[in-house]
N, C-alpha and C positions, 0 to 999 in steps of 0.2 A: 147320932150324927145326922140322920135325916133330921133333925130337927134343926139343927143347929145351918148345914147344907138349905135349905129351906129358908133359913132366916136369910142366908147368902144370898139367895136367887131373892131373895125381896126387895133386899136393899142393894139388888145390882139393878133388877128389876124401877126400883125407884130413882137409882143415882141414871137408868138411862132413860125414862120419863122423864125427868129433873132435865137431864142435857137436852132431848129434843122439844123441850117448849123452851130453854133456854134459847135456842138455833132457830126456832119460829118468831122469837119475840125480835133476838137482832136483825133476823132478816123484813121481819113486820118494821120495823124502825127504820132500816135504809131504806124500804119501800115510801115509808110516808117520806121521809128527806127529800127522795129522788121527786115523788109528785110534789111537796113542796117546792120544789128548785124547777119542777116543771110548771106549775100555776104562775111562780115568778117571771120564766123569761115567758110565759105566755102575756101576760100581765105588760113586761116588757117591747113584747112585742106591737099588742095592740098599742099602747101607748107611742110607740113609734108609727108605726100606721095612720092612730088619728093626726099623729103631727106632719107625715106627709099629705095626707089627703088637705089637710088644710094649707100647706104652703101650695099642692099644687091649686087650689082654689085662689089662691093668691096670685100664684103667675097666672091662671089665664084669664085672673081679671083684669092683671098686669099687660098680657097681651092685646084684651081686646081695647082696650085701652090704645095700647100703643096701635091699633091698627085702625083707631079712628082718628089717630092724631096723623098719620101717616095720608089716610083717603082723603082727610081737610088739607092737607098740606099738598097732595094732587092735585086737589080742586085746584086750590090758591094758585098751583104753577100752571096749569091749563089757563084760570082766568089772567094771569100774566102774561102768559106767551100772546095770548090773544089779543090785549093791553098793545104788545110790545108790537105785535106785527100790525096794530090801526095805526099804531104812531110811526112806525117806520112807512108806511103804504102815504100817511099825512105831507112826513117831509118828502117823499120824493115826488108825490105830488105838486108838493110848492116849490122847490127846488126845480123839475120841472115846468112849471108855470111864470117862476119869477126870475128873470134874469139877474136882479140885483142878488138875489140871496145865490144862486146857480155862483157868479164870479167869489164870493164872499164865503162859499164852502171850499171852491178850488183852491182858494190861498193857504200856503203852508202855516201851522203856526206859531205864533211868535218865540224868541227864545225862550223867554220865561216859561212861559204853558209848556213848551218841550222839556224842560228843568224838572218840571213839577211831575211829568209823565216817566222820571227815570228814575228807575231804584234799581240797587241790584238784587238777587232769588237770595230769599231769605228763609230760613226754615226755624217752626217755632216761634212762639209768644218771647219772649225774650231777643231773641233776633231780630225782632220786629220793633221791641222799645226801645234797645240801644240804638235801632238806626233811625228812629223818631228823636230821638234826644240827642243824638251827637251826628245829625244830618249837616251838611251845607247848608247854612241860612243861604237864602235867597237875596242876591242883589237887588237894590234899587232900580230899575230901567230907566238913562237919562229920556226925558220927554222932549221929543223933538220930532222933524218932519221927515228925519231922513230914518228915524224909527218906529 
């Protein structure tokens, strides 16, 4: 019986060797899955990184951009404004100086140019074409002295 007892303990001895490298190998196998699926969203991730780092290199090239289009377009309305207030300082200079043109500012203007000065608030590209294309034409003016 010890002998047979013996054989028992060998082969319980080996069926639980047998199961604890069984339980080492499954857990050795989730193990590598899990760092596999961990390499991947790392992998994942940089990949997403380098694609942010390059769109943001794009907006702020996008930026500087727009903020040179922006200081030229400053420039532009400073050298306008400046334009606008020689040419205004011009006429009322002459205006000033010339009586002919002084009586020939005062006068109201004529009906038509008033015509042409009246629209009603329009809102939108579209609002804006239908009342180009189905506007009052503009009468003839009879030419005469008393007009």
């Amino acid at each position: 019986m010890n002998l047979l007892r013996q054989a028992l303990l060998g082969v319980a001895l080996l069926a639980a060797l047998g199961l604890f490298f069984w339980v080492q190998q499954q857990r050795l196998e989730a193990e590598q899955g899990a760092a596999a699926l961990a390499r991947e969203q790392a992998s994942t991730a940089n990949a997403d990184r380098q694609r942010q780092v390059a769109q943001v290199a794009t907006l702020d090239a996008e930026l500087k951009r727009q903020r040179a289009a922006q200081q030229t377009l400053g420039e532009q309305l400073t050298t306008t404004r400046t334009l606008l207030a020689q040419r205004q300082r011009t006429v009322e200079n002459l205006t000033r100086e010339n009586a002919a043109l002084r009586a020939w500012a005062a006068q109201p203007l004529p009906a038509a140019a008033r015509q042409l000065r009246r629209r009603p608030a329009l809102v939108g590209a579209d609002a804006y074409r239908q009342w180009l294309s189905g506007g009052d034409p503009l009468q003839p003016q009879p030419d005469g002295p008393g007009h």
